[in-house]
C-alpha positions as CSV (number, residue, x, y, z in Angstrom):
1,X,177.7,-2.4,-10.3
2,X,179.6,-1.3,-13.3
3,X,179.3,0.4,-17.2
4,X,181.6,-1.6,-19.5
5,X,181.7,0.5,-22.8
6,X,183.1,-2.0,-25.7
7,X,184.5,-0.4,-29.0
8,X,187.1,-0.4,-32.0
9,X,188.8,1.4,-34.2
10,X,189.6,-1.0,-36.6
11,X,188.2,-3.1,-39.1
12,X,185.5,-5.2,-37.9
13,X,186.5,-7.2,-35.0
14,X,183.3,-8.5,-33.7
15,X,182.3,-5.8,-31.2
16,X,178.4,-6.7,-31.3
17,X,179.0,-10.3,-31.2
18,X,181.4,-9.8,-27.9
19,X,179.2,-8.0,-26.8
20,X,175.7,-10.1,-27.0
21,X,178.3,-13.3,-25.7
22,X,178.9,-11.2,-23.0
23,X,175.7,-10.3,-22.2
24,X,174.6,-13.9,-22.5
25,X,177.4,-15.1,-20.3
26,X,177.2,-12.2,-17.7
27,X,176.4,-13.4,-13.8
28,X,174.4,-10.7,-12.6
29,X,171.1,-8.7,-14.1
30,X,172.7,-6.7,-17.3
31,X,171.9,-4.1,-19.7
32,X,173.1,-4.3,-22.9
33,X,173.1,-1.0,-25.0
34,X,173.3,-0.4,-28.6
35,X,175.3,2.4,-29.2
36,X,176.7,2.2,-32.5
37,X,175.8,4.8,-34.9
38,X,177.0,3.9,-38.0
39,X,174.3,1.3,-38.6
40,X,170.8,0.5,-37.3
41,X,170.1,-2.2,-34.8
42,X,172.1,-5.6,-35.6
43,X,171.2,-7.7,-32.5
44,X,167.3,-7.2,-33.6
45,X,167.4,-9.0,-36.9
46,X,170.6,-10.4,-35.8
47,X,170.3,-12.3,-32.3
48,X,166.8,-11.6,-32.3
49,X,166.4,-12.8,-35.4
50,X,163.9,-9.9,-36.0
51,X,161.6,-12.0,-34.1
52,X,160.6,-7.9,-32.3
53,X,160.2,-4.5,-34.2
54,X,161.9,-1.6,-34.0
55,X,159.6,0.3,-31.9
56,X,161.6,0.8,-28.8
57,X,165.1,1.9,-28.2
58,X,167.4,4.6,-28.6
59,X,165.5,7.0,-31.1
60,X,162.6,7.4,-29.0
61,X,165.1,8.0,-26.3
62,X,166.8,11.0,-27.8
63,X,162.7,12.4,-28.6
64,X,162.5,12.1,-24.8
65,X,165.9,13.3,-24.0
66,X,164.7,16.9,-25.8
67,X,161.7,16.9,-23.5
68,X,163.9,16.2,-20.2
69,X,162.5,13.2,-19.5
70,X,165.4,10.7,-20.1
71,X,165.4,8.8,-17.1
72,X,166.8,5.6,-15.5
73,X,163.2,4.4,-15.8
74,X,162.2,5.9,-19.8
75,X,165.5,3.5,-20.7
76,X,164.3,0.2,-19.2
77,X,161.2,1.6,-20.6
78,X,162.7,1.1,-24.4
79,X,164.4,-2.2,-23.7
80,X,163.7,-5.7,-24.8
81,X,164.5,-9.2,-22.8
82,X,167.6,-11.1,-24.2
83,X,167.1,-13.7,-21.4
84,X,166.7,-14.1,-17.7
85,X,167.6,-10.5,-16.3
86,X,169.2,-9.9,-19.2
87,X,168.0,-6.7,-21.4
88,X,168.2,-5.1,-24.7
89,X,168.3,-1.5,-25.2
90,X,168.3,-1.6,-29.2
91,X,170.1,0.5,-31.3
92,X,169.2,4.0,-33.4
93,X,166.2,2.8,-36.2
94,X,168.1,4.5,-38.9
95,X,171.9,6.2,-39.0
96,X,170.2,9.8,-39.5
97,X,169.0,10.0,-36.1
98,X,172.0,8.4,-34.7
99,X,173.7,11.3,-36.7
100,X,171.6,13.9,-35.3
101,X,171.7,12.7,-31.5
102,X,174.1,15.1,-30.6
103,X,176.8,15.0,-27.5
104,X,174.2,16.2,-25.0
105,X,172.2,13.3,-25.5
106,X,175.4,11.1,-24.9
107,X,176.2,12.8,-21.9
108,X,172.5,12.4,-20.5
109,X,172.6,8.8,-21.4
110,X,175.7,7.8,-20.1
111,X,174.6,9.7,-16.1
112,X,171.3,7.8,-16.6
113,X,173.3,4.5,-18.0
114,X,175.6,5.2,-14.4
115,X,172.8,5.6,-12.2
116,X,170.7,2.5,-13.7
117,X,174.3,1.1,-12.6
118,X,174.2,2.4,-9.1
119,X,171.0,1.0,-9.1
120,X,171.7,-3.0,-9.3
121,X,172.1,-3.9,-12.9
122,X,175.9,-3.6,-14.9
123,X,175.9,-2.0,-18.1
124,X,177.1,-3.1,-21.3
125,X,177.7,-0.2,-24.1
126,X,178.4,-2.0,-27.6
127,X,180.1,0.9,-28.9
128,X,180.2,-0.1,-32.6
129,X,183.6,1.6,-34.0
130,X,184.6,5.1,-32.0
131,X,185.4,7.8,-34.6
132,X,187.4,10.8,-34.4
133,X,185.7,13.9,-32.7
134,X,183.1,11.0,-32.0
135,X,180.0,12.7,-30.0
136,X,179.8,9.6,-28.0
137,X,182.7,11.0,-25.9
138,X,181.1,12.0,-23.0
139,X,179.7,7.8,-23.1
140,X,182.9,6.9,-23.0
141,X,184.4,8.7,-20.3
142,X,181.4,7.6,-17.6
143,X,182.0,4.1,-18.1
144,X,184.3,2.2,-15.5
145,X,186.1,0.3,-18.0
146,X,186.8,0.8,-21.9
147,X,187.7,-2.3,-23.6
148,X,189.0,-1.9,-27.3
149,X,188.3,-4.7,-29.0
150,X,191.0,-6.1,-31.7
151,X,192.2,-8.8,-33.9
152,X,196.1,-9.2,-33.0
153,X,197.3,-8.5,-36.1
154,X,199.2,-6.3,-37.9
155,X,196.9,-4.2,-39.4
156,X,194.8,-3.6,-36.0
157,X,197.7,-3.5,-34.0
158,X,198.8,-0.5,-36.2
159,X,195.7,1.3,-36.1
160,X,195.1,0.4,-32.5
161,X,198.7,2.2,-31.8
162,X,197.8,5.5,-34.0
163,X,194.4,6.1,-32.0
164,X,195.9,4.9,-28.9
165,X,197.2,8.5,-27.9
166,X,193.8,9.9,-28.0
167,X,191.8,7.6,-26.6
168,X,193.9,8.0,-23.4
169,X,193.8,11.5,-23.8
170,X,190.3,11.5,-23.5
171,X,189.8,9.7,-20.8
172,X,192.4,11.7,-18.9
173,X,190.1,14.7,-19.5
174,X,188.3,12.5,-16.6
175,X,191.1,11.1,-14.3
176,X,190.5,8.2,-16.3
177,X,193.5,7.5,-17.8
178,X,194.4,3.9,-17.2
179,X,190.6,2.7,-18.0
180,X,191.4,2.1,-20.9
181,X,192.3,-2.1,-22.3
182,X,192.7,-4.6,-24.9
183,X,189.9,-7.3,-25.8
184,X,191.8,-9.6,-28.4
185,X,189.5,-11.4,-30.7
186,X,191.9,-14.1,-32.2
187,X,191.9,-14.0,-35.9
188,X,192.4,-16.9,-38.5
189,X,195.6,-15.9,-39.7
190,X,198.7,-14.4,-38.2
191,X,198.3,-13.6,-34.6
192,X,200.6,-11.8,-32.1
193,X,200.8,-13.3,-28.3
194,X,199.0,-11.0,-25.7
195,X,202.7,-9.9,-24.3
196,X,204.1,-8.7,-28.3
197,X,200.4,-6.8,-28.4
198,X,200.4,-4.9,-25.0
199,X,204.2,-4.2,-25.8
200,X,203.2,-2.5,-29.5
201,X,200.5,-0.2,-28.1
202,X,200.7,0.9,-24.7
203,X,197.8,-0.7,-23.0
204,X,196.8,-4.4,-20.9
205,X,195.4,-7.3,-22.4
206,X,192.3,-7.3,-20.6
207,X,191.0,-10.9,-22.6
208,X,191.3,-12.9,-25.1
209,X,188.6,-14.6,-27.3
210,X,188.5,-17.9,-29.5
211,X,187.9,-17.7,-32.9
212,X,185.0,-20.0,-33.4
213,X,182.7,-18.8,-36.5
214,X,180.1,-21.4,-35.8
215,X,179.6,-20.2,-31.7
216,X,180.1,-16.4,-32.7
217,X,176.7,-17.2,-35.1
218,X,174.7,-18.1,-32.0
219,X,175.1,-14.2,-30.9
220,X,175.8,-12.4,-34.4
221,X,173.2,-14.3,-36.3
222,X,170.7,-16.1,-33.7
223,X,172.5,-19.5,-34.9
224,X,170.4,-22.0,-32.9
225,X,172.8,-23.4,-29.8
226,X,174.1,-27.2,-30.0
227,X,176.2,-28.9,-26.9
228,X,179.4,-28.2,-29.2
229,X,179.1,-24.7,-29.3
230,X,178.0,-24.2,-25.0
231,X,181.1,-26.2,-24.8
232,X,183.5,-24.5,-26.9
233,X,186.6,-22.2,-26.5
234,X,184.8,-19.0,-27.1
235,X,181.8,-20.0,-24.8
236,X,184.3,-20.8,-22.0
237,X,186.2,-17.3,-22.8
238,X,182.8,-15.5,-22.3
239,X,181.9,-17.1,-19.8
240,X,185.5,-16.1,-17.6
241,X,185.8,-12.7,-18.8
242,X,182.9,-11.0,-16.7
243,X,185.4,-12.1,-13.7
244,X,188.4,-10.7,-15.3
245,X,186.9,-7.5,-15.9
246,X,184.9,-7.1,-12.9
247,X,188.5,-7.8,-10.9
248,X,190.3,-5.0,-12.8
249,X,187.2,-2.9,-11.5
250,X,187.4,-4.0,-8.1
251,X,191.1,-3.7,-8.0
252,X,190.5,0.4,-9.2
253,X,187.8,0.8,-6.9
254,X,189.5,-0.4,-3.9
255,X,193.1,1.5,-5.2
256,X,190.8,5.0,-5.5
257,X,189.0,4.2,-2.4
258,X,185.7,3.8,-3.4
259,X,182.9,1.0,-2.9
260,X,184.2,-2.3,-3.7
261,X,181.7,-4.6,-5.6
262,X,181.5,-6.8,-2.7
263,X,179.6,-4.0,-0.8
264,X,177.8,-3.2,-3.7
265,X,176.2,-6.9,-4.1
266,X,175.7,-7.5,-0.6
């Protein structure tokens, strides 16, 4: 099993919504985790339609991780059911204690995130936007695969290519330098082809995603489902991109040597 860490560093591509459409979509028992700390939860009163308080997830996590008791079993502990075997670890309650969570709780979460891994169920980290000298770091570099979501347009691709050099960077710290991959959200306006976007900044096109307002309500917003939206573009995107990036994964795995997911499952 794997830890998919999803992130940005431009405008507001849609990283929460990708990443409850993935979750949704996903063919195996998944985790989602709300790691962004610039805001509280979203997917509560979002998805969730704030249908369940904000009594579990990552604040009383960081109160357990200063008693040493963040384990694989205190975070399913603090998650909520998004569907069948499919789980919700929701985000900080307010920004000042995602502001005061510190690297070392990072670092704890993400071994505990890698072992819930080891143990049967993939991760998903919704990364919100990753800022510079971001604490989350440590997060980062324990996941198998970083995707950097985008719009491929101008003004992402631009910012995209000024952080690109440092996000590599940091994940070389780990041998983890090629981890790192494009998820394209495609934009109303003016948008690049996958080839003119890889070409501009240095890195694959791991996916690209349709841009459908009324199916990305479903997972932003809790927009109720109708047979146009399960059928549409963005629905069919989500539902092939758990394959593409669980290839790229394999094909790493098997390059370095290590358990291929085939083992893993059986």
């Amino acid at each position: 099993m794997a830890v998919v860490y999803l992130t940005s560093v431009a405008g507001s591509p849609g990283v929460t919504t990708a990443s409850v459409g993935l979750a949704l979509s996903w063919p195996r028992p998944v985790m989602l985790v709300e790691a962004d700390i610039s805001k509280p939860s979203g997917i509560l009163p979002g998805y969730l339609r704030g249908q369940m308080d904000h009594s579990r997830g990552l604040t009383p996590l960081s109160v357990q991780h200063q008693r040493g008791q963040l384990t694989p079993r205190a975070v399913w502990e603090q998650s909520v059911q998004l569907g069948e075997d499919r789980f919700l670890v929701p985000g900080f309650s307010n920004i000042v204690a995602a502001a005061g969570a510190g690297a070392s709780f990072w670092n704890t979460l993400g071994s505990t995130l890698s072992a819930i891994a080891a143990q049967g169920a993939d991760v998903l980290i919704d990364g919100g936007r990753f800022g510079i000298r971001d604490d989350r770091t440590a997060l980062m570099q324990l996941a198998d695969m970083v995707a950097l979501v985008a719009h491929p347009v101008m003004p992402d691709i631009a910012t995209v290519r000024a952080r690109r050099r440092d996000l590599s960077e940091t994940l070389a710290h780990v041998g983890h330098d090629d981890w790192l991959g494009l998820l394209l959200v495609d934009a109303h306006d003016e948008a690049f082809r996958d080839g003119e976007v890889s070409k501009a900044v240095q890195l694959p096109v791991l996916g690209r995603l349709a841009n459908d307002p009324r199916t990305a309500a479903v997972f932003s917003v809790g927009a109720e489902p109708t047979p146009k939206t399960k059928k549409s573009a963005l629905s069919r995107d989500l539902t092939l991109l758990p394959n593409v990036l669980e290839q790229a994964i394999r094909e790493r795995r098997n390059k370095l040597g290590a358990i291929p997911f085939e083992e893993v499952n059986a």
